[in-house]
C-alpha positions in Angstrom: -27.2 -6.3 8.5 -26.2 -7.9 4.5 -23.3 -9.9 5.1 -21.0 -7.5 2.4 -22.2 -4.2 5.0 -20.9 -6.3 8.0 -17.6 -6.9 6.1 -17.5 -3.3 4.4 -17.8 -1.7 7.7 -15.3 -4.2 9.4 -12.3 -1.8 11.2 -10.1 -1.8 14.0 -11.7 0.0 16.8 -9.4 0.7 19.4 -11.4 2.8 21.7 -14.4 2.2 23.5 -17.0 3.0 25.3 -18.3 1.9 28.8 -21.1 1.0 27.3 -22.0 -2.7 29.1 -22.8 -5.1 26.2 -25.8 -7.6 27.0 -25.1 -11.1 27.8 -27.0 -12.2 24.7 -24.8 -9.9 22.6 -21.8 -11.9 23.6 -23.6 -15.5 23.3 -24.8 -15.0 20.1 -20.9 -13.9 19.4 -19.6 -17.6 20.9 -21.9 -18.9 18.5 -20.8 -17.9 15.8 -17.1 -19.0 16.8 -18.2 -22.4 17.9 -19.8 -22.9 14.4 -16.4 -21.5 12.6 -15.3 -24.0 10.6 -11.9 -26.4 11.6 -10.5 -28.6 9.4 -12.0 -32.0 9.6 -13.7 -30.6 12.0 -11.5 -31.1 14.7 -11.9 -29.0 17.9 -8.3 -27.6 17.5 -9.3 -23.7 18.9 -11.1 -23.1 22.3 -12.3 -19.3 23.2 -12.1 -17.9 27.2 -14.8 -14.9 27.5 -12.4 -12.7 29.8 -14.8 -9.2 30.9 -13.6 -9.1 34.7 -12.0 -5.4 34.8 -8.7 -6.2 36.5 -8.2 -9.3 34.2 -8.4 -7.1 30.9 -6.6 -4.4 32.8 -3.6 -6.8 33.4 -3.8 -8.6 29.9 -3.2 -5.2 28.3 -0.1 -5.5 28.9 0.6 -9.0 27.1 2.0 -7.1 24.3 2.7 -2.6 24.1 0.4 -3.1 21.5 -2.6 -3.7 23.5 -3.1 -0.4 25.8 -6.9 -0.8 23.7 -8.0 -3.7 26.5 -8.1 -1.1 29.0 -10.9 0.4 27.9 -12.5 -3.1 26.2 -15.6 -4.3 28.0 -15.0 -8.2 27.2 -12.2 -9.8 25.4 -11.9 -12.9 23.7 -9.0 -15.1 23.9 -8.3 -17.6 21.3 -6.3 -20.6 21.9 -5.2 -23.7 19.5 -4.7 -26.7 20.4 -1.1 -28.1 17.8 -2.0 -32.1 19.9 -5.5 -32.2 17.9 -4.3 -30.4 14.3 -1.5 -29.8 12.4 -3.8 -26.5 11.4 -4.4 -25.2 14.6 -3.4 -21.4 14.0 -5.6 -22.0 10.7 -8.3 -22.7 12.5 -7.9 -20.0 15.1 -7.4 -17.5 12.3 -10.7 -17.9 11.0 -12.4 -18.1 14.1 -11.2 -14.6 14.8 -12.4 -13.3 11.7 -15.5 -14.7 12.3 -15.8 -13.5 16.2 -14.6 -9.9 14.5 -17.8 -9.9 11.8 -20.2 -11.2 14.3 -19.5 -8.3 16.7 -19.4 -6.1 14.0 -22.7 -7.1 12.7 -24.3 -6.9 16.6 -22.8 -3.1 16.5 -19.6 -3.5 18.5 -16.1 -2.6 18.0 -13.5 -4.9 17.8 -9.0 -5.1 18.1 -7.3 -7.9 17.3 -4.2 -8.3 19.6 -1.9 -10.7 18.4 0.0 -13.2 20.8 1.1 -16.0 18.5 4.6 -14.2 16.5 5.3 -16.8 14.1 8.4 -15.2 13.1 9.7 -14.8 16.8 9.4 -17.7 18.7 11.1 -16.0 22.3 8.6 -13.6 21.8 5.8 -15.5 21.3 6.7 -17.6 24.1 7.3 -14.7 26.5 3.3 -13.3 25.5 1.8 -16.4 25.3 3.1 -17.5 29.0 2.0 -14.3 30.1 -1.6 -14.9 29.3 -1.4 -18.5 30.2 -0.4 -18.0 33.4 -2.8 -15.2 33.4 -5.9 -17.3 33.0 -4.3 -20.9 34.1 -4.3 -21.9 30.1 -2.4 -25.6 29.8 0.8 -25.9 28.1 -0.6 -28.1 25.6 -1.9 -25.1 24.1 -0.8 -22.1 22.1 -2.6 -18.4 22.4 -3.0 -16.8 19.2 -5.1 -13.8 19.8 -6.7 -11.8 22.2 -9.7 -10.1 20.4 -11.4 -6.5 22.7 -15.1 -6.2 22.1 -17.4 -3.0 23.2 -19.0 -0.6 21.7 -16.4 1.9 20.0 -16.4 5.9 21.1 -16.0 7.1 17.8 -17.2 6.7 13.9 -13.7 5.1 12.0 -12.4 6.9 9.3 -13.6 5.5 5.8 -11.0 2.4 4.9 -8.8 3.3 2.3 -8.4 -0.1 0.3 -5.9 -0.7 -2.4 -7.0 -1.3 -5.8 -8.3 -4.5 -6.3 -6.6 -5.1 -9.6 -3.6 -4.8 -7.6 -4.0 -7.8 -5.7 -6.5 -10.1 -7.4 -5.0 -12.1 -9.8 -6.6 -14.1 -12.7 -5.7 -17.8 -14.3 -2.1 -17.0 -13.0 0.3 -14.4 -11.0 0.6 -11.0 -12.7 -2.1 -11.6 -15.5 -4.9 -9.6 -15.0 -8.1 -10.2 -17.0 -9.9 -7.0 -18.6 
């Protein structure tokens, strides 16, 4: 698929199928994280392939938000690692977005779940422990996401987008060039 088709048809999908995805699918998925970039290319985000039923059935419920995992045929959860970068949820970040193309360009859907709440840090705590202990993560590091991958039941709806002019600036804030 063109690159700008993976990330026009990039949505949320939130329900899936139990459609098994092939092992390749998901190697070729790791791949793509692994060669996301970090800065100074310091290994500051490390992925756990989670597709064990029970296991995604319990890390549903890291967060209400993630009922989705139930139905997920593998998930991938994204850790950083603050003892190797300063940029650690940086790094994470992109990795996720580009786990998120790569599955959508091998035809799968994909959730982001976020664990990491920068603005609540007894939260973030509380879901971040939960899927450490879960899947025996150390302390050292932090759980940003947990990203759901299979194939989705149904077509999204078409993404409604807001205007670009309303959030791409040029030369400064506010000026917009005609």
């Amino acid at each position: 698929m063109d690159f700008n088709q993976v990330v026009s048809n990039r949505r949320e999908i939130t329900s899936f199928s139990n459609q098994s995805i092939p092992k390749e699918t998901i190697e070729e998925i790791l791949e793509v994280a692994w060669l996301s970039p970090t800065g100074n290319n310091l290994p500051s985000r490390e992925f756990i392939v989670v597709n064990d039923r029970g296991m995604l059935d319990h890390l549903a419920n890291t967060t209400p938000y993630m009922p989705w995992l139930k139905e997920a045929t593998y998930a991938i959860v994204i850790t950083g690692r603050p003892t190797v970068s300063k940029y650690w949820i940086q790094d994470s970040s992109i990795a996720s977005g580009y786990i998120w193309l790569a599955a959508v360009n091998a035809g799968l859907g994909c959730a982001f779940g976020a664990v990491f709440n920068a603005a609540d840090e007894v939260e973030s705590e509380q879901r971040e422990t939960y899927v450490r202990n879960a899947l025996n993560i150390p302390n050292d590091r932090r759980v940003l996401a947990i990203l759901g991958l299979g194939y989705g039941k149904d077509q999204p709806n078409k993404k409604e987008l807001v205007k670009k002019n309303e959030i791409i600036y040029y030369h400064t804030f506010r000026q917009q060039e005609k």
